[in-house]
TORKOL-4160 file (C-alpha; in steps of 0.2 Angstrom, whole numbers, padded with zeros to 4 digits, m for minus):
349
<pt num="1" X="m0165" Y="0105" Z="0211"/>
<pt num="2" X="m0171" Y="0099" Z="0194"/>
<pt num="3" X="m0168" Y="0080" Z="0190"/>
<pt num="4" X="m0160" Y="0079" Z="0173"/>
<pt num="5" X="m0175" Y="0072" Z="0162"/>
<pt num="6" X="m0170" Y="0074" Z="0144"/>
<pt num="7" X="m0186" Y="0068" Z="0136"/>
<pt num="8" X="m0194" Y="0080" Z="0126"/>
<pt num="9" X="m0207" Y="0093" Z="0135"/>
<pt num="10" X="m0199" Y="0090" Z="0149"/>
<pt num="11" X="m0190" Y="0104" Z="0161"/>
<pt num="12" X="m0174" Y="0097" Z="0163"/>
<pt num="13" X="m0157" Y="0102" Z="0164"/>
<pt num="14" X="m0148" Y="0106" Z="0147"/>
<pt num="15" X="m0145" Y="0091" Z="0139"/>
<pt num="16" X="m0129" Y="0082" Z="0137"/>
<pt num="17" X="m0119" Y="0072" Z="0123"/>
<pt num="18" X="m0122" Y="0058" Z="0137"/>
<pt num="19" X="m0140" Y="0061" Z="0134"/>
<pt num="20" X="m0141" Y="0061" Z="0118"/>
<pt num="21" X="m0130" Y="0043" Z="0119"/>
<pt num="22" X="m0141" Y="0034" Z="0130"/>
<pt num="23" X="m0157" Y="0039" Z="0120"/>
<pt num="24" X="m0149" Y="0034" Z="0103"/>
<pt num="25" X="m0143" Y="0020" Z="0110"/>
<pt num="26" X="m0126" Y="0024" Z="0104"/>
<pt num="27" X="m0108" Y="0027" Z="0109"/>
<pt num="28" X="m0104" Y="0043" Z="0116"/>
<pt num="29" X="m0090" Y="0042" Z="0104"/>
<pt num="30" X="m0102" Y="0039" Z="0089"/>
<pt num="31" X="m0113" Y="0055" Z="0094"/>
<pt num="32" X="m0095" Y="0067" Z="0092"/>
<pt num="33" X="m0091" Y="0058" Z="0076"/>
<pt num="34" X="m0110" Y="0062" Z="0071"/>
<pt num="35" X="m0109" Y="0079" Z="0078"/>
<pt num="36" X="m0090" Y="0082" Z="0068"/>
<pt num="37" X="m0099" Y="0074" Z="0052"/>
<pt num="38" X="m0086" Y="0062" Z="0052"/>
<pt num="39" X="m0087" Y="0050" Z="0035"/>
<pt num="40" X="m0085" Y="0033" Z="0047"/>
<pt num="41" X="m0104" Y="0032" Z="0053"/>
<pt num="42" X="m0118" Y="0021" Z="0047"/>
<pt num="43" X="m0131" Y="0031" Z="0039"/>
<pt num="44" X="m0143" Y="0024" Z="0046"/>
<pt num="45" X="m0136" Y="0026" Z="0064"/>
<pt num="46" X="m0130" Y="0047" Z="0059"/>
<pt num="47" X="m0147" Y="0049" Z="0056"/>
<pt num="48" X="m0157" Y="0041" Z="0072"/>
<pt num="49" X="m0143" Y="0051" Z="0083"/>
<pt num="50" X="m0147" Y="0068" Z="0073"/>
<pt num="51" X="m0166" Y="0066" Z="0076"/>
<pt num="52" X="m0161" Y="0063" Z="0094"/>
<pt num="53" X="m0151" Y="0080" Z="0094"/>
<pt num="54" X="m0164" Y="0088" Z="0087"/>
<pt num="55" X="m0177" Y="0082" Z="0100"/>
<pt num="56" X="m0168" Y="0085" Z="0116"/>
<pt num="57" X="m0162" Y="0101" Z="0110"/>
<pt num="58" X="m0144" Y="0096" Z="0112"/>
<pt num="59" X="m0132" Y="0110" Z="0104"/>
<pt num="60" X="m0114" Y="0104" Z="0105"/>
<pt num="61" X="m0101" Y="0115" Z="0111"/>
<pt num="62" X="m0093" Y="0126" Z="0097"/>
<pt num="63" X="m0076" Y="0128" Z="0104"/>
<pt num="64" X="m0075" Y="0107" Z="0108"/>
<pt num="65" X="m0080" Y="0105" Z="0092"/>
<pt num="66" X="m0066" Y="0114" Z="0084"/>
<pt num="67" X="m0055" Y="0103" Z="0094"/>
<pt num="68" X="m0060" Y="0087" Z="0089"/>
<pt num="69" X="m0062" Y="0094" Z="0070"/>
<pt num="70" X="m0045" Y="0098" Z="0069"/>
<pt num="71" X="m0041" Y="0083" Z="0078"/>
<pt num="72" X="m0050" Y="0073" Z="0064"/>
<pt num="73" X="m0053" Y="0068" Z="0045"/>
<pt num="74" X="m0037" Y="0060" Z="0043"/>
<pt num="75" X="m0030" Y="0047" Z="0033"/>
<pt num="76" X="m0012" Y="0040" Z="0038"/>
<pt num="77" X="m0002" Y="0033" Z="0024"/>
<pt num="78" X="0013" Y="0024" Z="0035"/>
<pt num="79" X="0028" Y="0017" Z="0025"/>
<pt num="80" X="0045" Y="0009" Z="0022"/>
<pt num="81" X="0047" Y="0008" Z="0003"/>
<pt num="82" X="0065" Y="0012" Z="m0005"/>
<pt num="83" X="0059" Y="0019" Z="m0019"/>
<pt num="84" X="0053" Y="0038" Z="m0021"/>
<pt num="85" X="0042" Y="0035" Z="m0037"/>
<pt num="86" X="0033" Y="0019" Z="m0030"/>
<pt num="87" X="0027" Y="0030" Z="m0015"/>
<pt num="88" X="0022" Y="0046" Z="m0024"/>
<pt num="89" X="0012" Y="0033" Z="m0035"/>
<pt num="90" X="0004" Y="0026" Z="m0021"/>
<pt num="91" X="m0001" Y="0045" Z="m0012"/>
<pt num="92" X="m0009" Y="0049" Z="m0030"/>
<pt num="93" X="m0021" Y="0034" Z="m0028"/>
<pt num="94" X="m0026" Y="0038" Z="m0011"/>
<pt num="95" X="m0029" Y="0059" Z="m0015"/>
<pt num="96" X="m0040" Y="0049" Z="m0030"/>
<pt num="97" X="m0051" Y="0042" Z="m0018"/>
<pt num="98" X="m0051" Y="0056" Z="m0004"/>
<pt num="99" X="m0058" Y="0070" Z="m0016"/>
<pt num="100" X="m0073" Y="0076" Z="m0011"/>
<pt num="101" X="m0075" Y="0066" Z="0005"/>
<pt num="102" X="m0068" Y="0080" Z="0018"/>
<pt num="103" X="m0052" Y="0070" Z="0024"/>
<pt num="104" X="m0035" Y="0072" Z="0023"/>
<pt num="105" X="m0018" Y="0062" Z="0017"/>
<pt num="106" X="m0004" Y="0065" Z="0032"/>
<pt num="107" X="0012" Y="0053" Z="0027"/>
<pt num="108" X="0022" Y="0045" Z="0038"/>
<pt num="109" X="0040" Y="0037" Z="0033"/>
<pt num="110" X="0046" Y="0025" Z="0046"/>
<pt num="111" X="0061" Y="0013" Z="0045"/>
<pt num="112" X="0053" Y="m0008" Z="0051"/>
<pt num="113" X="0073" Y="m0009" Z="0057"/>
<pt num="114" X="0072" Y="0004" Z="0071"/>
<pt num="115" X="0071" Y="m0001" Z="0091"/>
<pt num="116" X="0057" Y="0012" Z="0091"/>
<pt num="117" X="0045" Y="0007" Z="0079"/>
<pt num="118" X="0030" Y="0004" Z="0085"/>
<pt num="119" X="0033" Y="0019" Z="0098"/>
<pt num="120" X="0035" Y="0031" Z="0083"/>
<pt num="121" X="0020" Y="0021" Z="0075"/>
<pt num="122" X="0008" Y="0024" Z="0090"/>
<pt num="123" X="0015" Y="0042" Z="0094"/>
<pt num="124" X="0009" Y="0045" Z="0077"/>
<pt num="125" X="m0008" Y="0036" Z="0077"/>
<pt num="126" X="m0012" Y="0047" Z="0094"/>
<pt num="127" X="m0007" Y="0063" Z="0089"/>
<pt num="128" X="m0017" Y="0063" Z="0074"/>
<pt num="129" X="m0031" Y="0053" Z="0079"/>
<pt num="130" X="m0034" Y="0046" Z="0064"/>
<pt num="131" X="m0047" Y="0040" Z="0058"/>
<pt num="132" X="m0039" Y="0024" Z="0047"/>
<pt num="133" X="m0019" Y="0019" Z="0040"/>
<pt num="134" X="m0014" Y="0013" Z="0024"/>
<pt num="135" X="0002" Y="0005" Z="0025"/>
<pt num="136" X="0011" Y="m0003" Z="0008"/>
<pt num="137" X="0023" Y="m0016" Z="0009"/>
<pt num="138" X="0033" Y="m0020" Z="0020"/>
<pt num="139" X="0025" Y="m0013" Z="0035"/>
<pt num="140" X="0009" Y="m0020" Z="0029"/>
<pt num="141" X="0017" Y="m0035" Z="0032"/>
<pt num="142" X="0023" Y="m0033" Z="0049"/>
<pt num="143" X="0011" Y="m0041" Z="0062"/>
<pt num="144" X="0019" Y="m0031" Z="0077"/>
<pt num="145" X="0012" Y="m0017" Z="0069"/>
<pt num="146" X="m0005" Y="m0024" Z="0065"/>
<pt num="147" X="m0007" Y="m0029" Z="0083"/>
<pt num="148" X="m0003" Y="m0010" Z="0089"/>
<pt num="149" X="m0016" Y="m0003" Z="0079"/>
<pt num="150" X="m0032" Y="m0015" Z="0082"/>
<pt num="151" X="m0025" Y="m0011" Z="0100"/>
<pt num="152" X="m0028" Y="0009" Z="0096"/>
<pt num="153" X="m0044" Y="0004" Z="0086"/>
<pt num="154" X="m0037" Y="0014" Z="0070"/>
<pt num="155" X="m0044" Y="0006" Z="0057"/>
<pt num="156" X="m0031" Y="m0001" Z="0042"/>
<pt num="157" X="m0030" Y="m0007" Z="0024"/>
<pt num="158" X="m0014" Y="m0015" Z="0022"/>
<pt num="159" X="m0008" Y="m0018" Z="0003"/>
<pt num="160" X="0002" Y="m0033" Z="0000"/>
<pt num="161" X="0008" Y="m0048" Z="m0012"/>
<pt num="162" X="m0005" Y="m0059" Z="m0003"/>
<pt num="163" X="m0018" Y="m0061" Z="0007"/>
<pt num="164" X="m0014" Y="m0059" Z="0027"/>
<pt num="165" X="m0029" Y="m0052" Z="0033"/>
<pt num="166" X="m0049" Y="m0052" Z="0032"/>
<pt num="167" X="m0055" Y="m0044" Z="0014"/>
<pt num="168" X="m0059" Y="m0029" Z="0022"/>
<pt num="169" X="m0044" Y="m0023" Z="0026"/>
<pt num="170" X="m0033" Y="m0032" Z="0012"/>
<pt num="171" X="m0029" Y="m0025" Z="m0010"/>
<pt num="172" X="m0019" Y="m0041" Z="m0014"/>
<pt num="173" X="m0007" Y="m0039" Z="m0028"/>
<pt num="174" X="m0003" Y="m0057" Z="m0033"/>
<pt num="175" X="0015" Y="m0052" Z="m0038"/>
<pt num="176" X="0018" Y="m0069" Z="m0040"/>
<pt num="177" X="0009" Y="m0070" Z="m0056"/>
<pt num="178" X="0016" Y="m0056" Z="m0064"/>
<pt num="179" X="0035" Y="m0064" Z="m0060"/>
<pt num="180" X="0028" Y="m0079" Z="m0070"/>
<pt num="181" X="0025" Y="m0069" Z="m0083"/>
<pt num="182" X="0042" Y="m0060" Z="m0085"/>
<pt num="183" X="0051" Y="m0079" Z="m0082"/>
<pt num="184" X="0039" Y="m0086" Z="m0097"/>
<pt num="185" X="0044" Y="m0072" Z="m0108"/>
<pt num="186" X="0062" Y="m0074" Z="m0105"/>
<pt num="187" X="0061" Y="m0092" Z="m0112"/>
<pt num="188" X="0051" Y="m0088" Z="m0126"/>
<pt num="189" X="0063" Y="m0078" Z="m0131"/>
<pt num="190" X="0078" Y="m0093" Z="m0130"/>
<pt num="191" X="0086" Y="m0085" Z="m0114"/>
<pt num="192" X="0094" Y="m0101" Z="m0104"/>
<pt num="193" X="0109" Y="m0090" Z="m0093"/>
<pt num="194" X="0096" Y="m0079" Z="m0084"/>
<pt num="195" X="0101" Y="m0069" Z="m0070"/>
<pt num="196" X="0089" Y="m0064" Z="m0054"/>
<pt num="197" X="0091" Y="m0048" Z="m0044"/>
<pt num="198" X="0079" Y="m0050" Z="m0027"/>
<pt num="199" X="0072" Y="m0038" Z="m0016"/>
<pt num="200" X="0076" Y="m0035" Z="0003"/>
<pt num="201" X="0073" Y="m0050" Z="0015"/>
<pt num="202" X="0060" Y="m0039" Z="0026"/>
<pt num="203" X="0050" Y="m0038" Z="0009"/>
<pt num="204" X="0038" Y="m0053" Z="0007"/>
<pt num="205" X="0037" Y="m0047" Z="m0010"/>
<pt num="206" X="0053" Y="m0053" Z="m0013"/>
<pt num="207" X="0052" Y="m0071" Z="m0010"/>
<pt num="208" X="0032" Y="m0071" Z="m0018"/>
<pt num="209" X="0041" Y="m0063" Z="m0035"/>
<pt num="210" X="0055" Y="m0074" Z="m0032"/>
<pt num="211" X="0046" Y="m0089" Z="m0030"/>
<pt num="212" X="0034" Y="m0088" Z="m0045"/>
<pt num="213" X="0047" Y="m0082" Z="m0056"/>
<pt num="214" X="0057" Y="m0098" Z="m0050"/>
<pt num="215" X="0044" Y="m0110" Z="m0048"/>
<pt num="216" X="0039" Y="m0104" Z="m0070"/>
<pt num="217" X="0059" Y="m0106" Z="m0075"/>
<pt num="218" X="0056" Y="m0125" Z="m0068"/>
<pt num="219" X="0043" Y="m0129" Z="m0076"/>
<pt num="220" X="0051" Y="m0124" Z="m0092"/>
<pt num="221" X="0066" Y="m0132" Z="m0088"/>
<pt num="222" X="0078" Y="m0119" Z="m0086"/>
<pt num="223" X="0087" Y="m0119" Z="m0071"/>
<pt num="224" X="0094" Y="m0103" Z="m0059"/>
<pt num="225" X="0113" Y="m0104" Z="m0056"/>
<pt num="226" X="0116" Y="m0101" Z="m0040"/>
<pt num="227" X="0130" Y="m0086" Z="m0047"/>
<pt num="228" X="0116" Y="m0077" Z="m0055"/>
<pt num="229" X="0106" Y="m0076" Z="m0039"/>
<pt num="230" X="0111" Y="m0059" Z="m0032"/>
<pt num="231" X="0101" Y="m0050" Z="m0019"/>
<pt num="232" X="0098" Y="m0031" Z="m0020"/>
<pt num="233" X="0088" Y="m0019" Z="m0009"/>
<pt num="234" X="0075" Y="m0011" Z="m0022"/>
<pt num="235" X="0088" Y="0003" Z="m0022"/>
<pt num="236" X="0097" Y="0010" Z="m0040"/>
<pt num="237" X="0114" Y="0007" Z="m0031"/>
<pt num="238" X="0110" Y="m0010" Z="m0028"/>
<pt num="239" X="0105" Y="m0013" Z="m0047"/>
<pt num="240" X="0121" Y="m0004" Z="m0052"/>
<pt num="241" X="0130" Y="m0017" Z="m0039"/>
<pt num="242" X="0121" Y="m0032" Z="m0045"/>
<pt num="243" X="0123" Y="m0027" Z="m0062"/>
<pt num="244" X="0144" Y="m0024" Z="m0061"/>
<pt num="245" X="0143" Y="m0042" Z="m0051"/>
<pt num="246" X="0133" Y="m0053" Z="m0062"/>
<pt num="247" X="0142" Y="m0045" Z="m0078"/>
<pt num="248" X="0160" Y="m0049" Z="m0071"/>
<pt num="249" X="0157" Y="m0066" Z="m0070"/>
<pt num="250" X="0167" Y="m0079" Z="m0084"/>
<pt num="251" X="0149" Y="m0084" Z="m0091"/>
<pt num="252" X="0140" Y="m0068" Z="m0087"/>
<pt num="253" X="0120" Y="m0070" Z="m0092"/>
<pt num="254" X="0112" Y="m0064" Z="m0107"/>
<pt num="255" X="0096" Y="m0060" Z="m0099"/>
<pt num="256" X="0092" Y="m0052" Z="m0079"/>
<pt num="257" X="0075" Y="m0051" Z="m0070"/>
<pt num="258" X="0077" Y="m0038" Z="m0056"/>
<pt num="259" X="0062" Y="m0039" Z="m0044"/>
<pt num="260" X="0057" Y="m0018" Z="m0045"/>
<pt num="261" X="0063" Y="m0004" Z="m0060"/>
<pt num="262" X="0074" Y="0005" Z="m0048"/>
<pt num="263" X="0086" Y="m0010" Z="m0047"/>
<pt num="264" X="0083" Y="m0013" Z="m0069"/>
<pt num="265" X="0090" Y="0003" Z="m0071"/>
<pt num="266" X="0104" Y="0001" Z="m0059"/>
<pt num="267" X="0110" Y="m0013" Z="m0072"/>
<pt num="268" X="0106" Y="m0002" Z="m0086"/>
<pt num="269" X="0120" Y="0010" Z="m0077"/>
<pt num="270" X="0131" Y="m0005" Z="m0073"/>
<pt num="271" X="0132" Y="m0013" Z="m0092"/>
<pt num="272" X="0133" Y="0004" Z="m0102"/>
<pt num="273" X="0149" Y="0006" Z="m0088"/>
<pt num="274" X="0155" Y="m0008" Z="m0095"/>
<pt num="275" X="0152" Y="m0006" Z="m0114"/>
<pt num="276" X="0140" Y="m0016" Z="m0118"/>
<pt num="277" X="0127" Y="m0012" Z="m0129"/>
<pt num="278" X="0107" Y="m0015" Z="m0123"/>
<pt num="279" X="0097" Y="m0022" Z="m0127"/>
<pt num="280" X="0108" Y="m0032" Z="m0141"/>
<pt num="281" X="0122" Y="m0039" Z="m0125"/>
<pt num="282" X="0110" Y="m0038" Z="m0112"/>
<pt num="283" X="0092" Y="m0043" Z="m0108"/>
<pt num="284" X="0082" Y="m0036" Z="m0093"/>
<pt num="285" X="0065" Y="m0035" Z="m0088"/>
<pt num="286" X="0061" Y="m0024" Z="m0072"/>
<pt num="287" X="0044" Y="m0024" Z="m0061"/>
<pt num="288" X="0033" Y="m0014" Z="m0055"/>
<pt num="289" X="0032" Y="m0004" Z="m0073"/>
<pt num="290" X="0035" Y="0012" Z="m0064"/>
<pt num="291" X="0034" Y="0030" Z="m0075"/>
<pt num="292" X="0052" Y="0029" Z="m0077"/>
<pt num="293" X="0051" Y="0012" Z="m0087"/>
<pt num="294" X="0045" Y="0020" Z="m0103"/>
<pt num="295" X="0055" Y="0036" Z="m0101"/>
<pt num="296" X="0073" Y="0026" Z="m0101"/>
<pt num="297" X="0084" Y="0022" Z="m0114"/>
<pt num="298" X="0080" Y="0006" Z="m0121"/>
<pt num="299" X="0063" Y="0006" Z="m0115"/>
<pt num="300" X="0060" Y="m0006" Z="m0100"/>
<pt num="301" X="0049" Y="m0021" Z="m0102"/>
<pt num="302" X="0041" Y="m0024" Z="m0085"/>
<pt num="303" X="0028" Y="m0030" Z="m0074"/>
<pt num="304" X="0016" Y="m0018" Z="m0071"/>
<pt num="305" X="0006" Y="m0017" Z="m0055"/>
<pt num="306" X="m0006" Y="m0001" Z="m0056"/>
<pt num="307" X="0003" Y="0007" Z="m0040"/>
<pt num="308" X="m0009" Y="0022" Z="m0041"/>
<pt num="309" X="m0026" Y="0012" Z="m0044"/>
<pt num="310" X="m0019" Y="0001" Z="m0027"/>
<pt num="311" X="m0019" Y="0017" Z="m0016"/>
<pt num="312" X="m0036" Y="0020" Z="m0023"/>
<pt num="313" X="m0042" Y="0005" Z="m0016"/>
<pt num="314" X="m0035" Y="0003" Z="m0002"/>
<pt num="315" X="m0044" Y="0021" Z="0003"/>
<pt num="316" X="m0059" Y="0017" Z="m0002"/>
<pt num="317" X="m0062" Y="0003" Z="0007"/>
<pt num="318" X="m0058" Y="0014" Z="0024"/>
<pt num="319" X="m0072" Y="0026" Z="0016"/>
<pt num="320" X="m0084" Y="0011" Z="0013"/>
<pt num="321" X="m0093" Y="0015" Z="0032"/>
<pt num="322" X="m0095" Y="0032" Z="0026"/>
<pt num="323" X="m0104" Y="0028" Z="0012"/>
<pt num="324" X="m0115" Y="0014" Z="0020"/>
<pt num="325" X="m0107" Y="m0001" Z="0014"/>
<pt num="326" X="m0099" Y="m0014" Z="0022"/>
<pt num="327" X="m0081" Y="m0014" Z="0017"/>
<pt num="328" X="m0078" Y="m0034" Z="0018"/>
<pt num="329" X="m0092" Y="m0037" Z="0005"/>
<pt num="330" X="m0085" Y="m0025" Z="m0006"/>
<pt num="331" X="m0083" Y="m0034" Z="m0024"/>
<pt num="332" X="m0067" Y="m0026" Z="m0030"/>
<pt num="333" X="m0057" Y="m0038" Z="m0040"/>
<pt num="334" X="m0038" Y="m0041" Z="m0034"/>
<pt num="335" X="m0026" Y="m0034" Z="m0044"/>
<pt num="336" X="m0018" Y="m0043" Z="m0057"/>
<pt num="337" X="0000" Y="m0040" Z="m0062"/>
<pt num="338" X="0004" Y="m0040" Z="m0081"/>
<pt num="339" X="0021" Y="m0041" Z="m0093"/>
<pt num="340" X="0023" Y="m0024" Z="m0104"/>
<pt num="341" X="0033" Y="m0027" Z="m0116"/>
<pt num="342" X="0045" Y="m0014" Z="m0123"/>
<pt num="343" X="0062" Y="m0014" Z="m0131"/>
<pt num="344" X="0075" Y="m0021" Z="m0118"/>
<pt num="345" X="0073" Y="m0038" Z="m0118"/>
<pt num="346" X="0075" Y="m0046" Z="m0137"/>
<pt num="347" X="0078" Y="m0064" Z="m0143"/>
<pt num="348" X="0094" Y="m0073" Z="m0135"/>
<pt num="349" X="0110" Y="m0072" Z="m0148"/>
């Protein structure tokens, strides 16, 4: 029987994706993803295994091949967000980056208060063997869930309001800046009774926008009462709750910071039920500047963070291997928040 010598000019047996490994020095996994043209192997490396192929002689299986193509090429984008238009935003940003490169978006909505999370998580990781995950907040900012995929060794880029994890895999958003921003511009436009609508307690987000816009009100000297403090759940209803709460009250405020849109225009909902008049009774400045912000009645001055250009670079980072480059000495500037200012918030009366 003929030993299996896969050198070349040799008579051997036909050789094997194990050969082609041990003479390029590689993983067998590396040799299938070089084989599928997958985007996450080093140039360098896809090319030392394909002069490796093409010396032994090695021809892959068609019909495996087609298995593990369909089984490939795809980007997981796993969430937990409230709002629809936030998400959609996010999707666009990510189909920016994934043009051209041969994979795939497959969403995955999942809910960080179910007993079968992380089940449901890896369920999905295996069955689409994906190739990397982008999660938004909040389920970037679960560590439970960031343990489970370094355990599946599924590659991530986790988006959040700061900076939990090595730059390779971070887009930091600095929300805390932006909040600043919105308290600073409420003062400077004489607003003293200013009301604060906060996000859900699973959202860092919340208590990073909370904080900054807090921590900026201090230091201007304007303090929070503690019956303008109302917390929402990034929902409309919730806005239109806050707003019906904080407008009832004997000294209601004449100016409200709400901690996304969605919530903004809930209040705008909750005054005009009441008769008031906006921007001239009411103040509010939203964040997140969403599409919707300059498409309602008065236009909503807001914080904008570039949802769509954040999905971008979260992708591209998971491409950087296919293009060669390492993805934590990638030189992308975090993103910076910024105040837009539109019609509904105006001086205090």
């Amino acid at each position: 029987m003929a030993q299996d010598d896969p050198r070349p000019g040799k008579t051997a047996k036909r050789a094997t994706i194990n050969d082609v490994a041990r003479v390029a020095e590689v993983s067998k996994k590396t040799v299938s993803r070089v084989i599928n043209q997958s985007p996450f192997v080093r140039q360098d490396t896809r090319e030392r295994v394909n002069a490796v192929i093409k010396a032994l002689g090695f021809t892959p299986d068609p019909q495996a091949r087609g298995l593990a193509f369909r089984r490939s090429f795809l980007i997981g984008l796993i969430y937990d967000n409230p709002s629809p238009t936030y998400v959609v935003n996010m999707q666009q940003g990510v189909l920016d980056a994934l043009k051209g490169s041969g994979l795939e978006l497959v969403v995955h909505p999942c809910n960080r208060n179910s007993p079968t999370l992380l089940e449901d998580i890896r369920g999905f990781v295996e069955r689409q063997r994906l190739y990397g995950v982008i999660m938004p907040p909040s389920v970037s900012e679960d560590e439970a869930v960031i343990a489970l995929l370094r355990e599946l060794d599924c590659p991530y880029v986790r988006i959040a309001s700061v900076a939990l994890d090595e730059p390779a895999s971070m887009v930091v958003t600095n929300d805390g800046i932006g909040a600043a921003e919105a308290a600073n511009h409420l003062a400077d436009l004489g607003h003293r009774r200013i009301g604060l609508v906060r996000g859900p307690d699973l959202f860092r987000s919340s208590a990073v926008r909370s904080k900054g816009f807090l921590d900026a009100l201090s230091a201007r000297g304007i303090p929070l009462a503690s019956e303008y403090d109302f917390k929402g759940a990034y929902t409309f209803e919730s806005g239109v709750e806050a707003g019906h709460a904080l407008l009832s009250l004997a000294h209601p405020p004449s100016a409200i910071f709400t901690l996304n849109d969605d919530m903004a225009i809930g209040i705008m909902q909750a005054a005009r039920e009441r008769g008031l008049e906006l921007p001239r009774d009411l103040s509010i400045v939203g964040f997140d500047d969403l599409p919707m912000a300059a498409r309602v009645w008065p236009n909503l001055t807001s914080v904008r963070l570039p949802i769509r250009d954040m999905g971008r670079m979260a992708a591209e980072k998971l491409l950087a291997p296919m293009r060669g480059v390492d993805a934590a000495q990638l030189k992308q500037p975090e993103v910076r928040p910024a105040l837009v200012v539109r019609k509904s918030a105006i001086p205090a009366a």
